[in-house]
Every structure is written in C-alpha cells, then in structure tokens.
HTML snippet that shows the backbone in 3Dmol.js (N, CA, C, O; Angstrom):
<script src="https://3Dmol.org/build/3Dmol-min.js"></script>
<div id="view" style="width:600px;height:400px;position:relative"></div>
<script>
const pdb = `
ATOM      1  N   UNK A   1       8.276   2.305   1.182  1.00  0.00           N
ATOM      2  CA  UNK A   1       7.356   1.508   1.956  1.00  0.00           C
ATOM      3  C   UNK A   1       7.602   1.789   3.435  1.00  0.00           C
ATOM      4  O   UNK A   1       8.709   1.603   3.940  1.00  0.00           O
ATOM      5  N   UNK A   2       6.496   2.264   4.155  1.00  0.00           N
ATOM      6  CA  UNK A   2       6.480   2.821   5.767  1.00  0.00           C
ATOM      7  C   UNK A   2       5.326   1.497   6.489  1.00  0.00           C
ATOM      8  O   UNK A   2       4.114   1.689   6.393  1.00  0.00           O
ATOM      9  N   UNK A   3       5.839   0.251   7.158  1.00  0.00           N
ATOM     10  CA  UNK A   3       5.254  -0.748   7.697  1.00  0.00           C
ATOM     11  C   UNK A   3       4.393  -0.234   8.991  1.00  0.00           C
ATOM     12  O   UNK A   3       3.455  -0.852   9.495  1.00  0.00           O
ATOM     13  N   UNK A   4       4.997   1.237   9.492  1.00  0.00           N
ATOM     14  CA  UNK A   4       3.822   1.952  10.061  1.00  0.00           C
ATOM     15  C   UNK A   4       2.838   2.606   9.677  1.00  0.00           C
ATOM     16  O   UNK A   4       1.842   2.930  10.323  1.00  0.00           O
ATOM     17  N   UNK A   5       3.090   2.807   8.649  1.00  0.00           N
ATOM     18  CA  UNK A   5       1.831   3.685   7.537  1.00  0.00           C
ATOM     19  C   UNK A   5       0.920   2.744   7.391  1.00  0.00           C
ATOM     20  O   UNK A   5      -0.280   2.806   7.661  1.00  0.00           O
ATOM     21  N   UNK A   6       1.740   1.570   6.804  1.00  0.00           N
ATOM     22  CA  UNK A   6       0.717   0.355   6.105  1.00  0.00           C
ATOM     23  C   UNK A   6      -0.378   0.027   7.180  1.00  0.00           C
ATOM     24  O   UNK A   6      -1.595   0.048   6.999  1.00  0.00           O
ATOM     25  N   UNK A   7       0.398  -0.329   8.514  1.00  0.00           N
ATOM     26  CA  UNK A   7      -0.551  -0.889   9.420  1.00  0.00           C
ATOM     27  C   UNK A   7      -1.959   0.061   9.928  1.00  0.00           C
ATOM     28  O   UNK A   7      -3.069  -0.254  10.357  1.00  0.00           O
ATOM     29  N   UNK A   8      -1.393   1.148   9.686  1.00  0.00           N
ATOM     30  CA  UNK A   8      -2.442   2.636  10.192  1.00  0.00           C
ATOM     31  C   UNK A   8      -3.584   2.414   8.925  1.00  0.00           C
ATOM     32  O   UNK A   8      -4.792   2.339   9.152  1.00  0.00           O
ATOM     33  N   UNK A   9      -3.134   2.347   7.890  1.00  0.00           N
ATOM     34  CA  UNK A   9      -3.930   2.524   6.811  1.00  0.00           C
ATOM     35  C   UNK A   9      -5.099   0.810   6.843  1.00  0.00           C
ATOM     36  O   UNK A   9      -6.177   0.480   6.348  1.00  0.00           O
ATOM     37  N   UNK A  10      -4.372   0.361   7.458  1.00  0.00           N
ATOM     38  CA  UNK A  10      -5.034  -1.750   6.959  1.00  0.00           C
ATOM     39  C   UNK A  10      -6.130  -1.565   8.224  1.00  0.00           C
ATOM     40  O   UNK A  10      -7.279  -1.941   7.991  1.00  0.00           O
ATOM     41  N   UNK A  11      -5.745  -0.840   9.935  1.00  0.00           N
ATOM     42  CA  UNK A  11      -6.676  -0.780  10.780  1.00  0.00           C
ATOM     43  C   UNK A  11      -7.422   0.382  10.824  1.00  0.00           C
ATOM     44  O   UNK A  11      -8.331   0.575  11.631  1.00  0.00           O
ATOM     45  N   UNK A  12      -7.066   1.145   9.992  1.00  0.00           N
ATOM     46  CA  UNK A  12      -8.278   2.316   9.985  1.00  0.00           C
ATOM     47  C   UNK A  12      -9.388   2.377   8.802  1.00  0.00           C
ATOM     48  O   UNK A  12     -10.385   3.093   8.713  1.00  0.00           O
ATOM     49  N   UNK A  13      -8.862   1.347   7.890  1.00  0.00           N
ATOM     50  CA  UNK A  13      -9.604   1.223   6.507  1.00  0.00           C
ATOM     51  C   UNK A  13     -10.582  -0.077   6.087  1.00  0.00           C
ATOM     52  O   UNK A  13     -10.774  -1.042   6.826  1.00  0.00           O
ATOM     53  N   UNK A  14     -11.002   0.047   5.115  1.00  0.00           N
ATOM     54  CA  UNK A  14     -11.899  -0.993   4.967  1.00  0.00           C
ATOM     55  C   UNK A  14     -11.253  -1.597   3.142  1.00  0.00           C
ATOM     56  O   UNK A  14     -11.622  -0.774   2.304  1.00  0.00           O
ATOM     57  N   UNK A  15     -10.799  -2.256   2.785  1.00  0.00           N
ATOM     58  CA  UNK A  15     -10.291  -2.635   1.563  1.00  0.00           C
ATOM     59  C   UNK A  15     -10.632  -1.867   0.374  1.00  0.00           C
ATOM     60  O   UNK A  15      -9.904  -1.185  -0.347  1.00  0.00           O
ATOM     61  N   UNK A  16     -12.271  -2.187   0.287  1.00  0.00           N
ATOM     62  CA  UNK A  16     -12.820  -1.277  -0.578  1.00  0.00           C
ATOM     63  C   UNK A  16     -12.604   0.446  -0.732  1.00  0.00           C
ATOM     64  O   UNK A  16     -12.478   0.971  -1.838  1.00  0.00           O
ATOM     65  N   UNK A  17     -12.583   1.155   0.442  1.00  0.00           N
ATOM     66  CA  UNK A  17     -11.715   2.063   0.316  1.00  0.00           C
ATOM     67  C   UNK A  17     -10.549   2.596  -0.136  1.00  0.00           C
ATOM     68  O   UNK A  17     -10.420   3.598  -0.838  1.00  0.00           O
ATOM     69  N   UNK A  18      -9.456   1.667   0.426  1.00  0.00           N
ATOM     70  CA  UNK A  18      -8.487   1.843   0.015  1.00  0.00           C
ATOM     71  C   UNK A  18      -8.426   1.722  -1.604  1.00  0.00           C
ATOM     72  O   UNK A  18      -8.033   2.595  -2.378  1.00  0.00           O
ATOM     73  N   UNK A  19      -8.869   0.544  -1.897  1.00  0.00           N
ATOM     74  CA  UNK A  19      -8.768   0.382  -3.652  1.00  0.00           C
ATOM     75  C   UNK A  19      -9.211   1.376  -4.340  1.00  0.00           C
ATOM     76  O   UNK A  19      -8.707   1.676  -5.423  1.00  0.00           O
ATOM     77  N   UNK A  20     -10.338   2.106  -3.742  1.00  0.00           N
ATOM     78  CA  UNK A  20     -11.030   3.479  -4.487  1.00  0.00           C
ATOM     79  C   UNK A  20      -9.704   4.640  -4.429  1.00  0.00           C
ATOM     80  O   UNK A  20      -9.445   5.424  -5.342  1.00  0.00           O
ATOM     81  N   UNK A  21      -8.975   4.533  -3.159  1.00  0.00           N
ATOM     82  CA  UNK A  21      -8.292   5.422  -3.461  1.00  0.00           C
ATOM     83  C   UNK A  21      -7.145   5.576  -4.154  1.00  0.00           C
ATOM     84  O   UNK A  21      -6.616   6.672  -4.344  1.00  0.00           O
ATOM     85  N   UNK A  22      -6.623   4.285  -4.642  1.00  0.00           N
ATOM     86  CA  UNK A  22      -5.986   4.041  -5.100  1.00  0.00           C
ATOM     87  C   UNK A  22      -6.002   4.863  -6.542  1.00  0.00           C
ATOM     88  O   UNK A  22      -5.254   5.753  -6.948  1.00  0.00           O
ATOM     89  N   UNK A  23      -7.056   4.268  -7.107  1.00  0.00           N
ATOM     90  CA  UNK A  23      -7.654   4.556  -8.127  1.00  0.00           C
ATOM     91  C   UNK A  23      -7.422   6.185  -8.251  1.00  0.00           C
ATOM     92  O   UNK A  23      -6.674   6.566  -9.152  1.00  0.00           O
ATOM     93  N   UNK A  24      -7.988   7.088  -7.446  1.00  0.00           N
ATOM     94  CA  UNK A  24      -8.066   8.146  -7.699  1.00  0.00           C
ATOM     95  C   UNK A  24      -6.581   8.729  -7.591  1.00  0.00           C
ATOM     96  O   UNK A  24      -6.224   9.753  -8.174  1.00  0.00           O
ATOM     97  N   UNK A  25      -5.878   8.062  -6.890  1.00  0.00           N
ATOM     98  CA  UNK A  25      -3.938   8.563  -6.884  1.00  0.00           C
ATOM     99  C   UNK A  25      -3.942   8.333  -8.062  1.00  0.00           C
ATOM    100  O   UNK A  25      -3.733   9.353  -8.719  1.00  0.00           O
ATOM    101  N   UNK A  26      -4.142   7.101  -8.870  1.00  0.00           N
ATOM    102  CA  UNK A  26      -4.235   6.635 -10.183  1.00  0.00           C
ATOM    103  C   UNK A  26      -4.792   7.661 -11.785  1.00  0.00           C
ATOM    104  O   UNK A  26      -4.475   7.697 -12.974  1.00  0.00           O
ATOM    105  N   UNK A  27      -5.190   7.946 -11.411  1.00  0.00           N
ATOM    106  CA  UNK A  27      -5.960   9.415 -11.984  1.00  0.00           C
ATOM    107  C   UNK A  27      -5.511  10.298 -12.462  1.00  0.00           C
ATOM    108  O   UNK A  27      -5.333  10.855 -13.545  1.00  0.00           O
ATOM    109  N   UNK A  28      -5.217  10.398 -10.721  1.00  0.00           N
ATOM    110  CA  UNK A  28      -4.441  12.385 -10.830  1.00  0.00           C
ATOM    111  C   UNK A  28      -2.977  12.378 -11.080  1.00  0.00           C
ATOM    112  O   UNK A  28      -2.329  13.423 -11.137  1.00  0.00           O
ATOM    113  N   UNK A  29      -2.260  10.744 -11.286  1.00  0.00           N
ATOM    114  CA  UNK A  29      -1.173  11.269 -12.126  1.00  0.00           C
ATOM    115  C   UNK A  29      -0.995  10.995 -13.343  1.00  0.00           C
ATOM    116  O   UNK A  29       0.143  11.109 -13.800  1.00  0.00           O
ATOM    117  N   UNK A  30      -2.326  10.463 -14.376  1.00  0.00           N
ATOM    118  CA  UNK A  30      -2.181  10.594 -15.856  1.00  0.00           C
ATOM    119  C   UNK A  30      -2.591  12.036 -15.917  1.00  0.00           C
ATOM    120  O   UNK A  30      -3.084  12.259 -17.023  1.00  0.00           O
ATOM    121  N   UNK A  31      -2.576  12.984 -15.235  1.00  0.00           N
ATOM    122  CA  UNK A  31      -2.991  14.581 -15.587  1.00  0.00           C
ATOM    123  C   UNK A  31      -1.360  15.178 -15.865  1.00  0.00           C
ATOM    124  O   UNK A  31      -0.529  15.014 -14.972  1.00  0.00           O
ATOM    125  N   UNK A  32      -1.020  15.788 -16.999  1.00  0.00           N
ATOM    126  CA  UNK A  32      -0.050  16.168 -17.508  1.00  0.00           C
ATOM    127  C   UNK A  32       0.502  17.205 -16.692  1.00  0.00           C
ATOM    128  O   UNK A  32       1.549  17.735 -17.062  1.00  0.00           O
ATOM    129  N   UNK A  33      -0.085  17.588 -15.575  1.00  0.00           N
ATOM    130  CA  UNK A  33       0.637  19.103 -15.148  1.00  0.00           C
ATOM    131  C   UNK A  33       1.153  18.244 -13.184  1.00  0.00           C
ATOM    132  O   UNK A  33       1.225  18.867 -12.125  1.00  0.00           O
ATOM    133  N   UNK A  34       1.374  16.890 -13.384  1.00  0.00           N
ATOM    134  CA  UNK A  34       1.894  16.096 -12.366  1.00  0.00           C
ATOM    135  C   UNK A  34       3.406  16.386 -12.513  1.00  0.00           C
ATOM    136  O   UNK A  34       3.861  16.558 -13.644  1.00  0.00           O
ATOM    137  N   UNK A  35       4.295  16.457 -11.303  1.00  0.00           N
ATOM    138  CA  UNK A  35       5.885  16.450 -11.821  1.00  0.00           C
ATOM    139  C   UNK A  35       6.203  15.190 -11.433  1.00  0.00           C
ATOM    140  O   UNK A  35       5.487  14.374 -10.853  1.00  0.00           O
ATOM    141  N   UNK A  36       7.443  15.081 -11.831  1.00  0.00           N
ATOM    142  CA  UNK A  36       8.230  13.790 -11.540  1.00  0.00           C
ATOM    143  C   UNK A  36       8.005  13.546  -9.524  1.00  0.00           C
ATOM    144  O   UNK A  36       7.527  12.590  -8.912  1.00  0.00           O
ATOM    145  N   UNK A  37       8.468  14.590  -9.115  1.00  0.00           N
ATOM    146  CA  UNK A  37       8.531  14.318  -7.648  1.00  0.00           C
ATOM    147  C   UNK A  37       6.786  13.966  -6.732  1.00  0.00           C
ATOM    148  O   UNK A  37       6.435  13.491  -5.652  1.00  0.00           O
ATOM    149  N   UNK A  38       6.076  14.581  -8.039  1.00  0.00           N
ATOM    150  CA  UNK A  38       4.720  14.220  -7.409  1.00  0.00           C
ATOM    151  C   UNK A  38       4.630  12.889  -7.423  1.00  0.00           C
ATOM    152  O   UNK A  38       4.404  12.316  -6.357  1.00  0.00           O
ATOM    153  N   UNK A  39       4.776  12.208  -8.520  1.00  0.00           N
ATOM    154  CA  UNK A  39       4.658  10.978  -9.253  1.00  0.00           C
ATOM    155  C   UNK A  39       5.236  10.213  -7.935  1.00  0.00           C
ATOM    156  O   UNK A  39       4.464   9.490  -7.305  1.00  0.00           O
ATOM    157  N   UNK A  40       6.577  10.365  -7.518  1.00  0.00           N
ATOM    158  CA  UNK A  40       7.183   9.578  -6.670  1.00  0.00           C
ATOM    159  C   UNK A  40       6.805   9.558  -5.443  1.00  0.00           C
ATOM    160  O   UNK A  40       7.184   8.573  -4.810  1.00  0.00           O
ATOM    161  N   UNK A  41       5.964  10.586  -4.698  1.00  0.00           N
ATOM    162  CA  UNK A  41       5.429  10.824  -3.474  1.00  0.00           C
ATOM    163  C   UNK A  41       4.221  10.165  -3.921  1.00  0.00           C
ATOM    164  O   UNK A  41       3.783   9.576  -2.932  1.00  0.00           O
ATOM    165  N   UNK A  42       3.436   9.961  -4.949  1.00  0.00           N
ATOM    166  CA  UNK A  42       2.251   8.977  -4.854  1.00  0.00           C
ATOM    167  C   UNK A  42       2.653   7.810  -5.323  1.00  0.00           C
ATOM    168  O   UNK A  42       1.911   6.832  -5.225  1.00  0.00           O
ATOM    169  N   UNK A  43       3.527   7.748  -5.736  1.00  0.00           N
ATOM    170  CA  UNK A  43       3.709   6.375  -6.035  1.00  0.00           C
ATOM    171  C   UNK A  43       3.987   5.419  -4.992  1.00  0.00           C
ATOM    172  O   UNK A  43       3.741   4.217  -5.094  1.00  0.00           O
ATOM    173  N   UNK A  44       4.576   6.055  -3.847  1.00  0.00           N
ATOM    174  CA  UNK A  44       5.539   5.674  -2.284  1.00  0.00           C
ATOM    175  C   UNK A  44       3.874   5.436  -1.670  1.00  0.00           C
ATOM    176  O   UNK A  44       3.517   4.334  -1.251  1.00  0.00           O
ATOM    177  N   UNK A  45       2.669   7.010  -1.703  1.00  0.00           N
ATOM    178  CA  UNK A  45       1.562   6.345  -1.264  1.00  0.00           C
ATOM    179  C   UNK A  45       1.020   5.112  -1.293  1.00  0.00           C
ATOM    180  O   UNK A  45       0.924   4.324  -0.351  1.00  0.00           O
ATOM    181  N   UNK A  46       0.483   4.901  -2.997  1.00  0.00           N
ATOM    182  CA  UNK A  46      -0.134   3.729  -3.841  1.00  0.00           C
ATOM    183  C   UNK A  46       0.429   2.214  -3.158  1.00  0.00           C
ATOM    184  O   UNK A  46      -0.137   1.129  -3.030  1.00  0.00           O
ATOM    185  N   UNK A  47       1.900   2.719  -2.769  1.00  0.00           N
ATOM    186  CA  UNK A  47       2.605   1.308  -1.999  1.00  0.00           C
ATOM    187  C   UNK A  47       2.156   0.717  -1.154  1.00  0.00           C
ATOM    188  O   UNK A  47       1.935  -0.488  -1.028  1.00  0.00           O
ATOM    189  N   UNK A  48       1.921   1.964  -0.210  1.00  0.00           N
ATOM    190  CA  UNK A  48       1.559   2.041   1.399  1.00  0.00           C
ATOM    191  C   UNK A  48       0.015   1.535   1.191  1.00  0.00           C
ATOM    192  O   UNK A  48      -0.319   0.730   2.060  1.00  0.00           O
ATOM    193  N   UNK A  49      -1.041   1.848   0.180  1.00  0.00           N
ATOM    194  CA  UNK A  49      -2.357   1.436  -0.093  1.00  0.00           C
ATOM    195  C   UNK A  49      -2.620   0.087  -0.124  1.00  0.00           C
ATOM    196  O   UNK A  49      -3.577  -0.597   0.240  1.00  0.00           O
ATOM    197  N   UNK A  50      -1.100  -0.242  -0.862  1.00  0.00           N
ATOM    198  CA  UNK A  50      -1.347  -1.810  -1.664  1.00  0.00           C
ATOM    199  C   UNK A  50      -0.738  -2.604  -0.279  1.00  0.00           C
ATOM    200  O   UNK A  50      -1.264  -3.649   0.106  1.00  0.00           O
ATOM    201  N   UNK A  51       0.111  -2.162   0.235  1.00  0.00           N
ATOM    202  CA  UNK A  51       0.131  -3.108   1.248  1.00  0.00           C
ATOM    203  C   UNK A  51      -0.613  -3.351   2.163  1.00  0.00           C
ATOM    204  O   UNK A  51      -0.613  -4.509   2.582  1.00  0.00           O
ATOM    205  N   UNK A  52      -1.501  -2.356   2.790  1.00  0.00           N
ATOM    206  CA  UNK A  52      -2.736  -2.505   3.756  1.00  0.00           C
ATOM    207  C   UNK A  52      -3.749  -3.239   3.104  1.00  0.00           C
ATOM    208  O   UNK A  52      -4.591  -3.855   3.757  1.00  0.00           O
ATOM    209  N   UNK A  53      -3.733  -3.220   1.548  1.00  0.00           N
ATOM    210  CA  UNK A  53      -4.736  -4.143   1.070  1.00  0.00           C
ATOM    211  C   UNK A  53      -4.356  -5.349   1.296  1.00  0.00           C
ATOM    212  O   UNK A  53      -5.106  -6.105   1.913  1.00  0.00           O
ATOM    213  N   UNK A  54      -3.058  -5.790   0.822  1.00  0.00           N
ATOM    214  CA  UNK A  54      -2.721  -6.772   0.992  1.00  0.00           C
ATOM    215  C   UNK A  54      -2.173  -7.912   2.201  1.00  0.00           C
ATOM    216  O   UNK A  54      -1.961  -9.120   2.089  1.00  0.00           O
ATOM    217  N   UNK A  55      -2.019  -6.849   3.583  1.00  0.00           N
ATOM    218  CA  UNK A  55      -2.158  -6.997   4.679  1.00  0.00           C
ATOM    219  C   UNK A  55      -3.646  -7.514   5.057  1.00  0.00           C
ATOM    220  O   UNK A  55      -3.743  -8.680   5.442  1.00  0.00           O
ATOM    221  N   UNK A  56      -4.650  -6.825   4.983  1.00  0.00           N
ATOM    222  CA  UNK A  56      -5.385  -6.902   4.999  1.00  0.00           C
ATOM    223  C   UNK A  56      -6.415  -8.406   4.718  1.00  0.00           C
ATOM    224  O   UNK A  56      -7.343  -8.805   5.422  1.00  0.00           O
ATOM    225  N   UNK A  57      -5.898  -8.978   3.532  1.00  0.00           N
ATOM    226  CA  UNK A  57      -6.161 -10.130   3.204  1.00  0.00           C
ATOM    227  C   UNK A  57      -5.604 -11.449   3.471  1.00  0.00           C
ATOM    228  O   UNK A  57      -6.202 -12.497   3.229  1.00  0.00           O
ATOM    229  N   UNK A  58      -4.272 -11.351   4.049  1.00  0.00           N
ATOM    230  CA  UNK A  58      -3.371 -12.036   5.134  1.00  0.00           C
ATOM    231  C   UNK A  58      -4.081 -11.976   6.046  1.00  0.00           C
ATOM    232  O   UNK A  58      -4.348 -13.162   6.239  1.00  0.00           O
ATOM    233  N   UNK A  59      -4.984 -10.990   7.320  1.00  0.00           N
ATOM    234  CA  UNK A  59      -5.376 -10.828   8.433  1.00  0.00           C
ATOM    235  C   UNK A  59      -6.633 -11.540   8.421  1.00  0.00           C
ATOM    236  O   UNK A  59      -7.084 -12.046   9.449  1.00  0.00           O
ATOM    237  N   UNK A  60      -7.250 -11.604   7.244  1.00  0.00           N
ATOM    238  CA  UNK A  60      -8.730 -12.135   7.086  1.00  0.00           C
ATOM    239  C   UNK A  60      -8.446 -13.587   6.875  1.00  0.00           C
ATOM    240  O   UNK A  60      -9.308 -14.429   7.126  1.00  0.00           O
ATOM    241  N   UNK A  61      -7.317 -13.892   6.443  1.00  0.00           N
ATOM    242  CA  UNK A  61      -7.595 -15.327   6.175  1.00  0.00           C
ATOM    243  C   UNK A  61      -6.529 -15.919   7.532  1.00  0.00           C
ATOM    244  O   UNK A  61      -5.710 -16.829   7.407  1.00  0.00           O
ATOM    245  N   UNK A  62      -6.688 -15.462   8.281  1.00  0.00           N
ATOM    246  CA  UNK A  62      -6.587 -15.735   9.687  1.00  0.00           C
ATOM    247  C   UNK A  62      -4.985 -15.742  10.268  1.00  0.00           C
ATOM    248  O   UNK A  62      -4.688 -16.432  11.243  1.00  0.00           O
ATOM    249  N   UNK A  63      -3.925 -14.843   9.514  1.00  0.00           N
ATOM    250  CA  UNK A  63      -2.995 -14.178  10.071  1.00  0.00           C
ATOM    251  C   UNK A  63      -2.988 -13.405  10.794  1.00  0.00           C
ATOM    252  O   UNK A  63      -3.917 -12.597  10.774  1.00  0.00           O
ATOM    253  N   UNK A  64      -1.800 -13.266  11.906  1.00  0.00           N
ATOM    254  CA  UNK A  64      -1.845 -11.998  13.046  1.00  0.00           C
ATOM    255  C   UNK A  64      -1.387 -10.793  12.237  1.00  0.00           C
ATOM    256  O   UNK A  64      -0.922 -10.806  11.098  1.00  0.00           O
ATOM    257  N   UNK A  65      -1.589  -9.817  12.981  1.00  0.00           N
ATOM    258  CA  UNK A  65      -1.318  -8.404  12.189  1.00  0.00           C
ATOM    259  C   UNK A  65       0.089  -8.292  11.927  1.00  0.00           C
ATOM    260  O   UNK A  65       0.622  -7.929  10.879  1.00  0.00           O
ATOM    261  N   UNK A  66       0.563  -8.605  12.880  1.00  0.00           N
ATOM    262  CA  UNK A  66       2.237  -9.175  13.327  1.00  0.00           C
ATOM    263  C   UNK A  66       2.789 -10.045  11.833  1.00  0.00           C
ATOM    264  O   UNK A  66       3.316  -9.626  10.802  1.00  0.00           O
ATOM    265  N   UNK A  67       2.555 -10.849  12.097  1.00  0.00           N
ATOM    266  CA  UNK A  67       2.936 -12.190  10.844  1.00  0.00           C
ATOM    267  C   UNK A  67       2.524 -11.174   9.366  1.00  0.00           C
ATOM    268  O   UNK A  67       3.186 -11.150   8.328  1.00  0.00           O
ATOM    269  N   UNK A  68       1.316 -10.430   9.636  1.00  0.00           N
ATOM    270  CA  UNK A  68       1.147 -10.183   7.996  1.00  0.00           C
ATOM    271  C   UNK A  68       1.827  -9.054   7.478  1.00  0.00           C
ATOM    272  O   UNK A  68       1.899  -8.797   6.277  1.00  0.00           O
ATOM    273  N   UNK A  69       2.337  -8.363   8.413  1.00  0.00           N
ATOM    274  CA  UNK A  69       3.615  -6.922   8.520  1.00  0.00           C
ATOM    275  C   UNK A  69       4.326  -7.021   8.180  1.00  0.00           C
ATOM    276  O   UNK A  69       4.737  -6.229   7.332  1.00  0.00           O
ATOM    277  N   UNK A  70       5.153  -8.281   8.664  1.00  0.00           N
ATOM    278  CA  UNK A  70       5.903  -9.247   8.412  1.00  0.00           C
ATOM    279  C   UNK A  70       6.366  -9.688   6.878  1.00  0.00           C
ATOM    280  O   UNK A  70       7.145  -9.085   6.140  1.00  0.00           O
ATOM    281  N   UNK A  71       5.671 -10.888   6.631  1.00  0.00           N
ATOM    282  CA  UNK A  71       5.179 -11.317   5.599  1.00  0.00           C
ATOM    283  C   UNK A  71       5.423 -10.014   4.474  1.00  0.00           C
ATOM    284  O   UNK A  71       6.463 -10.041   3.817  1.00  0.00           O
ATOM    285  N   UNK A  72       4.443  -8.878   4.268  1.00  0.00           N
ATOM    286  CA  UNK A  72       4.866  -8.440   3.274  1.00  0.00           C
ATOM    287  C   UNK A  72       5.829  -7.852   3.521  1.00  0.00           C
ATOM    288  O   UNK A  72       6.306  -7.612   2.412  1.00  0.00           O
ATOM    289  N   UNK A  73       6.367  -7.503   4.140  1.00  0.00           N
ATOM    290  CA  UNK A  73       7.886  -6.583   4.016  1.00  0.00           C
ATOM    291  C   UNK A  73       8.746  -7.569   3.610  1.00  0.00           C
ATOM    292  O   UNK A  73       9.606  -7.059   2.893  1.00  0.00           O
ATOM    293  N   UNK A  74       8.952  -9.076   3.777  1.00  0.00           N
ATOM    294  CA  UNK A  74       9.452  -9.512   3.242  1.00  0.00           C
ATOM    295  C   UNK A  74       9.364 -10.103   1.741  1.00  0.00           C
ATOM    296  O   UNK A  74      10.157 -10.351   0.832  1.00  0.00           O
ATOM    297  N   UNK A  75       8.427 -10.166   1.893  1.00  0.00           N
ATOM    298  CA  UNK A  75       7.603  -9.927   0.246  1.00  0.00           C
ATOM    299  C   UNK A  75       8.081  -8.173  -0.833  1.00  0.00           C
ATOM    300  O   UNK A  75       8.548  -7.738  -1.886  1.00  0.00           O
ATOM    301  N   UNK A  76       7.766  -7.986  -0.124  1.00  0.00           N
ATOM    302  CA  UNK A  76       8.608  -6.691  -1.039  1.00  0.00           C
ATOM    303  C   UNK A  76      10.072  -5.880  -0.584  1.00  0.00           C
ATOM    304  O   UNK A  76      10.328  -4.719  -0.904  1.00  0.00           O
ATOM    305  N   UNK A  77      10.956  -6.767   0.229  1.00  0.00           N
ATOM    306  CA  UNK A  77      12.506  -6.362   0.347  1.00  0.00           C
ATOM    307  C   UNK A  77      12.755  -7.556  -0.436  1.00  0.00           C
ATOM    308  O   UNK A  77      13.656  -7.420  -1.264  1.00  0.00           O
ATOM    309  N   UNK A  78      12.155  -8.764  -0.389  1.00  0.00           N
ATOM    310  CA  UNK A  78      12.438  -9.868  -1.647  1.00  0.00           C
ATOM    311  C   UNK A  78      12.459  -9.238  -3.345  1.00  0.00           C
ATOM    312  O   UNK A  78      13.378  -9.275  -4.164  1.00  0.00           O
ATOM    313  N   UNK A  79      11.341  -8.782  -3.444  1.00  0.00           N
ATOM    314  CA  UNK A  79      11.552  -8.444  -4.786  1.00  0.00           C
ATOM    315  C   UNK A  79      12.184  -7.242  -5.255  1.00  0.00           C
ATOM    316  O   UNK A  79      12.144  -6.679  -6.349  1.00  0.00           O
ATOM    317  N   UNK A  80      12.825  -6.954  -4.093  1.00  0.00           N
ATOM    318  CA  UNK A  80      13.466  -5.522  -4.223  1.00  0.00           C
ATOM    319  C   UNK A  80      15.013  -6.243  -4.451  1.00  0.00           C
ATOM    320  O   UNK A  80      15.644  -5.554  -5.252  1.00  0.00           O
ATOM    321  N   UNK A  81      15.540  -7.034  -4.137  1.00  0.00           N
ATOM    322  CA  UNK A  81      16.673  -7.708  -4.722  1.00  0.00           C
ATOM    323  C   UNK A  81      16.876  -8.194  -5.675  1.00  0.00           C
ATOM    324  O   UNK A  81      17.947  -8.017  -6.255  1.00  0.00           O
ATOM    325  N   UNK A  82      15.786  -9.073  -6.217  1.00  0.00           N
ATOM    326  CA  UNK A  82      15.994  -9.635  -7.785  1.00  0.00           C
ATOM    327  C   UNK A  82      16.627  -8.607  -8.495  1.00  0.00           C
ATOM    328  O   UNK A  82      16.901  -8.756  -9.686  1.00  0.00           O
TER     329      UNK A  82
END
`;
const viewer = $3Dmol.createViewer("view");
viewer.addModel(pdb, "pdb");
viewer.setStyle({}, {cartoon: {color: "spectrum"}});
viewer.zoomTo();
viewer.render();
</script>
C-alpha cells in the first residue's frame, strides 16, 4: 500500500473507473500464463485501486483528503496486525 499512489489515483479518477479497472486487473490474473510475481505486483495495484475508492467515499461524505489518507492507512495497518 503506497498512500501516495492512493491519493494520485482518488484525485485523478472518478470511482467508476477505478472499479472497472479493477475488474480488468481481476481478469488478467485468472489467465493461467500469470506468475506468482505478477499476481503480487497486481495485487499491491488492486490495493492502491481499493483505497482511492475507498478514500474516495470518505471525501464525499464530507472528509478532508487528509483525514481520509489517514483513516485508511489506519484501517489497513489495523488489519494488518490481527
């Protein structure tokens, strides 16, 4: 997870986008000729997707960009401990 990626991706994107692309990372690694290291470089993407989405929906419901950066990184260094 890159909280500078996320933010690049949440102000340059539109939600619906992102989810499409998701989808298509989604795709191209049920194709059998994916390697392990691909898998993990899109998977690190798909992260960076889901958090601008989810940034994203923090910002709309009237969080600063700041607070919602925030917010999920601690949201996912939290569940990175359990």
């Amino acid at each position: 997870m890159k909280l500078p990626v996320i933010k690049h991706f949440q102000k340059n994107n539109d939600a619906q986008k992102l989810e499409h692309t998701i989808e298509v990372l989604e795709s191209f690694c049920e194709h059998r000729s994916v390697t392990d290291e691909e898998m993990d470089i899109i998977g690190e993407i798909i992260t960076n997707i889901a958090g601008a989405i989810e940034m994203d929906k923090m910002v709309k419901d009237g969080m600063s960009e700041k607070d919602a950066g925030n917010t999920f990184a601690k949201r996912v260094l939290g569940s990175i401990d359990k």
